[in-house]
Each structure stands twice: as C-alpha cells, then as structure tokens.
C-alpha positions in Angstrom: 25.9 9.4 24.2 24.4 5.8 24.0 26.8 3.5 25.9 25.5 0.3 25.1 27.5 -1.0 22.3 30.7 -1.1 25.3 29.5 -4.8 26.1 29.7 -6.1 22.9 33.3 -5.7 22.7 34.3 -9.3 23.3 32.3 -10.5 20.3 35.0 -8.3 18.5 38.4 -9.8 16.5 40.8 -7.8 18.3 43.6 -10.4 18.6 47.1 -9.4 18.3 47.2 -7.4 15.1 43.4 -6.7 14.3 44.5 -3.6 13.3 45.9 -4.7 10.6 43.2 -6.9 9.4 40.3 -5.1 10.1 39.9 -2.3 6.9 38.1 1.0 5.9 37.2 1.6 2.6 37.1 5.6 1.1 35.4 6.9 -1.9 38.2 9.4 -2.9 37.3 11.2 -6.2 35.9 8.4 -8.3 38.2 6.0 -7.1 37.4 3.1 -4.3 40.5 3.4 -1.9 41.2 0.7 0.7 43.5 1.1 4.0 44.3 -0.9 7.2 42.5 0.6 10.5 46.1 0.6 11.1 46.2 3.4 8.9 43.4 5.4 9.0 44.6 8.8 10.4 46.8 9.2 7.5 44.2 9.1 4.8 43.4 12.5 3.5 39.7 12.7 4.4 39.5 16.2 2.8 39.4 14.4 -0.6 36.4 11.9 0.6 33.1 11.5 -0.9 30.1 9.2 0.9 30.7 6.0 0.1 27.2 5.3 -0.6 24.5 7.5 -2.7 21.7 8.8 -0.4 18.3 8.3 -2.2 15.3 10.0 -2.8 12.6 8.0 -4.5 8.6 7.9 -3.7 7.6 5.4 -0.6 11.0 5.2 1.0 10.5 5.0 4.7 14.0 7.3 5.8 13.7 11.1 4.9 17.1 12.2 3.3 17.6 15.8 2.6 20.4 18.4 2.8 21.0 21.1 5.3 22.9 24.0 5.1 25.4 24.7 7.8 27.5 28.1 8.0 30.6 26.3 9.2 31.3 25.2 5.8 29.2 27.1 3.9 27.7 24.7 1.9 24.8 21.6 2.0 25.5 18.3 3.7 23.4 15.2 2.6 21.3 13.3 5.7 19.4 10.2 5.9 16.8 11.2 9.2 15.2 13.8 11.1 17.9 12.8 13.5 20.8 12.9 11.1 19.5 16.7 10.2 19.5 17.6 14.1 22.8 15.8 14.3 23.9 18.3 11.4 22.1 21.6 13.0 23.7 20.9 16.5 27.0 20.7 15.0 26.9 23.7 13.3 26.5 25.1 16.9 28.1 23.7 19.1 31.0 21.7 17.7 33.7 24.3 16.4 32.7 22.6 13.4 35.6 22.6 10.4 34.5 19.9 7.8 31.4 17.4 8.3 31.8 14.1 6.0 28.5 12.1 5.3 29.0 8.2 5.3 32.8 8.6 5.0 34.0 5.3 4.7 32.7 1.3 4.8 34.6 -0.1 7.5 35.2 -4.4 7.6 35.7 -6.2 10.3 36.1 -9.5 12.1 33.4 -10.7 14.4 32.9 -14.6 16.5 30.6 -14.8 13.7 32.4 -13.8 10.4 33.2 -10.6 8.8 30.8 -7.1 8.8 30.5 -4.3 7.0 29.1 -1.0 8.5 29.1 2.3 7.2 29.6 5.5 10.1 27.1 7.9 9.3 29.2 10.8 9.8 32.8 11.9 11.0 32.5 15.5 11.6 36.4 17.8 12.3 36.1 19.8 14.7 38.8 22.3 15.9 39.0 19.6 19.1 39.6 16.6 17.0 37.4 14.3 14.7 34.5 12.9 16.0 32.9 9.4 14.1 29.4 9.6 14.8 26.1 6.8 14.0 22.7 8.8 14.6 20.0 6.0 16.0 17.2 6.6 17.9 17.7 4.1 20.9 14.9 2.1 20.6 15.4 1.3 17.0 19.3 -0.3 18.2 18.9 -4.0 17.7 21.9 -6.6 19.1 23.9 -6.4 15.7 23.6 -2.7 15.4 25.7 -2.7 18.8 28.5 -4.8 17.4 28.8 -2.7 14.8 29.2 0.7 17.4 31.3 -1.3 19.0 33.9 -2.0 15.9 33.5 1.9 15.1 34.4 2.9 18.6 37.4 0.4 18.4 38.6 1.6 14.9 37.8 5.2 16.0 40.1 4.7 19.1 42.8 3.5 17.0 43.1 6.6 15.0 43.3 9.0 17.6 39.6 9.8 17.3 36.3 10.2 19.0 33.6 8.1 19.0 29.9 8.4 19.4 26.1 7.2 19.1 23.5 9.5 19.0 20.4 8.8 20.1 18.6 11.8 20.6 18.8 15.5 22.8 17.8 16.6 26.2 14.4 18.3 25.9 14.1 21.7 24.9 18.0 21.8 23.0 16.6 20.8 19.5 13.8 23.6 19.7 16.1 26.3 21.2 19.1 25.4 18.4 16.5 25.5 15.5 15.2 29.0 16.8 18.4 30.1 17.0 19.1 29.0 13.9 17.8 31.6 12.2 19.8 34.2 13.2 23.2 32.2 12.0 24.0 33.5 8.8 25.9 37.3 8.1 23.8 39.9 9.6 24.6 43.4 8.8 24.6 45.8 11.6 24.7 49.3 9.8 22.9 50.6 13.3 25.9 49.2 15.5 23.4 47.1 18.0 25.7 44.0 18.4 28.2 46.6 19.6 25.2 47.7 22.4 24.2 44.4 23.4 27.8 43.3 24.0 28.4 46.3 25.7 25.2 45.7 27.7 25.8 42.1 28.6 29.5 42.7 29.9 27.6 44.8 33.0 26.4 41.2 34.0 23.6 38.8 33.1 20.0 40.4 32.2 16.7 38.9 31.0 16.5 38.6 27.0 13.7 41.2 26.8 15.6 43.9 29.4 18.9 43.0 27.1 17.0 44.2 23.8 15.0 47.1 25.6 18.3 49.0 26.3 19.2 49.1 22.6 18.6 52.0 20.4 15.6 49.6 18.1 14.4 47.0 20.4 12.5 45.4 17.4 15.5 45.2 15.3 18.2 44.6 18.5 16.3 40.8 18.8 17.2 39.6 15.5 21.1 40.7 16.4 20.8 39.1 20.1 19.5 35.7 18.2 22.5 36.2 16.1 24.9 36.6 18.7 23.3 33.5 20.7 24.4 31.2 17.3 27.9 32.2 17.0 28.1 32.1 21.0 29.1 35.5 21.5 26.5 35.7 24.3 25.0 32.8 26.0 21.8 31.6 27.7 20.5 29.0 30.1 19.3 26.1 27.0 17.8 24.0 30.0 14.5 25.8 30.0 12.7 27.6 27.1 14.0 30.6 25.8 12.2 33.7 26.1 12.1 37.0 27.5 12.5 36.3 30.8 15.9 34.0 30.0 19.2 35.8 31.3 21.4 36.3 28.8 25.1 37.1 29.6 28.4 37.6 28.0 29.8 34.7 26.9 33.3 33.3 28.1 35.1 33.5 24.9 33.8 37.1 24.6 35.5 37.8 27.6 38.5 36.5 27.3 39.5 38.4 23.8 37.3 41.2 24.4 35.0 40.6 22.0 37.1 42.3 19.2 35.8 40.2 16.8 
C-alpha cells in the first residue's frame, strides 16, 4: 500500500470538529443524499449507487469495463487495467461480501479551500470495509496525495480501512488471473476434490505429483485450480505456478475439516 499521502496530513482542515464539516455525498436510488463524515458509518451503503457514470465512448484514454466476481455474483464497473486487477484480487483474497464502485463524493477543507474527490472503491469484506483509490504510483501528483490523505482521514473516522493501490508484487496478477478460471461452480460427479483434499492433508506435494495420484489426472487439474481460488488448498504465489509448485492443505481446510 502507497504511503505517501501520510505527509500531507497537515495541509488538511482537521480542527476541532472537522468531522462535522467535512461531508460525503451518496447516490442512493435516484436520490443525491448528503451526510457529515461524522456520520458515515451509519449510512446504509447497501442501497448506494456510483456517484458518477463510467463512460465508454471512442478515444477516451481510461479503459472502463466490468468484471464479473463470484463473491457477488454479478458485474462490477472499472475505470483501468488496475481497477480490474483491484476487482480480480478481491474476489480472491479479500472475504469479499459487497464491492461498491465510486461510492460516494467526499468534500473537504484544505489550506487552500475546499476539494472534492471521489474513492474509487469501498469493498466489505467479512474483516471490515476497506476504501480504496487504484493509481499507478508514478501517475500520483502532489494534489492527488491530499486527496488520499482526506480519504484516509474520513475512512479512519468511520471505523474503516484505508488504502492506495498502486500496483502487485510480480508474479500475483498472473498467478490470480490463471486461477481465475477455475472460480466459478465446478461439478465433481467423479469425486476428485474429495481425492486431492484427501491427498494434500498427507502433507505438501508438487502440483503435478498432487494431480497424478487422482483417478483422471487430466481432469483432477481443472479441480486443483478450483480448489486454489476458493483457498481450499494453497500454494507458494511468490514464484510461478507450475508443476513443480507444492501445493498443501490449506489452514482453513484444516481447521473445519474441510467438510465444506
């Protein structure tokens, strides 16, 4: 997570009640609703819409989109490449409940005046929210800090996280996206989740090994990719994933058994 927006803090208006005059604004429904920072936690974020429209028109230097993520079973809108991997990373790793696309405008006071800045995501997790911008690091000019700066301040005051992201150590991105295509319901008519659990719990073994002692080796990878994603099994994502990568039981698996 990019740090740097943590100097820019004294350029904020956080005098005695700044809570109070700093706002959010929601798109709930069709209907523009306005609240204190003070009282952000008790808006019902469930009922949210993106406060701005993403666009798609020819020449237009962002590339918006939507990806699918199984956590919610539905599309979510991006702006980037790096809003997508933001989305696809998620969808992995985060517990992921809800993901909310530009949720609200946030207003705040500066030395200089008042700002506006938009979050690009604030995604519920079974941990607690997170409030998220997605910027590559050398695109983050001086006033983009302030503005991390004022999220992370009005995040804080609701009880939530806060974040920049500005990219992923190498080889995740490639790893997650393979994986990815083993995320959504699999049926296993030939009961070879069963065997590779069963396998794994003897104790870590190379991917390729790991699929060799099933009943249909060819078959048994697409079910191993599928138990990577939903973290039933785990592997090393510091270094390529291939056959040689040892696989192994994962903790939650252990713990309940794996009676899911």
């Amino acid at each position: 997570m990019y740090q740097g927006h943590g100097n820019c803090k004294e350029s904020l208006g956080l005098g005695s009640g700044w809570s109070d005059r700093w706002t959010v604004t929601w798109s709930l429904g069709r209907t523009p609703v306005s609240c204190s920072v003070r009282n952000l936690a008790e808006v019902e974020v469930f009922r949210s819409r993106p406060v701005r429209r993403f666009t798609w028109r020819p020449g237009q230097w962002h590339r918006p989109g939507l990806e699918y993520l199984v956590s919610t079973d539905r599309h979510h809108g991006f702006e980037s490449f790096e809003e997508e991997l933001l989305l696809l990373v998620a969808d992995f790793a985060a517990d992921l409940v809800e993901a909310l696309a530009q949720p609200f405008r946030l207003e705040f006071l500066t030395t200089d005046g008042v700002i506006r800045h938009t979050p690009d995501y604030l995604l519920l997790t079974a941990s607690g929210p997170w409030l998220v911008d997605v910027r590559p690091e050398e695109r983050i000019e001086p006033e983009d800090e302030v503005k991390f700066a004022a999220s992370a301040e009005a995040a804080l005051a609701a009880g939530w996280n806060y974040g920049v992201v500005t990219g992923w150590r190498k080889r995740v991105v490639g790893i997650v996206d393979g994986l990815s295509a083993g995320r959504r319901d699999l049926a296993d008519q030939l009961g070879l989740q069963e065997q590779l659990l069963r396998v794994a719990a003897s104790g870590p073994l190379p991917f390729g090994e790991l699929v060799e002692r099933c009943g249909y080796p060819a078959i048994a990878r697409a079910h191993a990719l599928h138990l990577l994603w939903h973290r039933r099994l785990g592997v090393d994502m510091s270094v390529p994933l291939g056959d040689s990568s040892p696989v192994r039981l994962s903790a939650d698996a252990r713990r309940f058994g794996d009676e899911r």
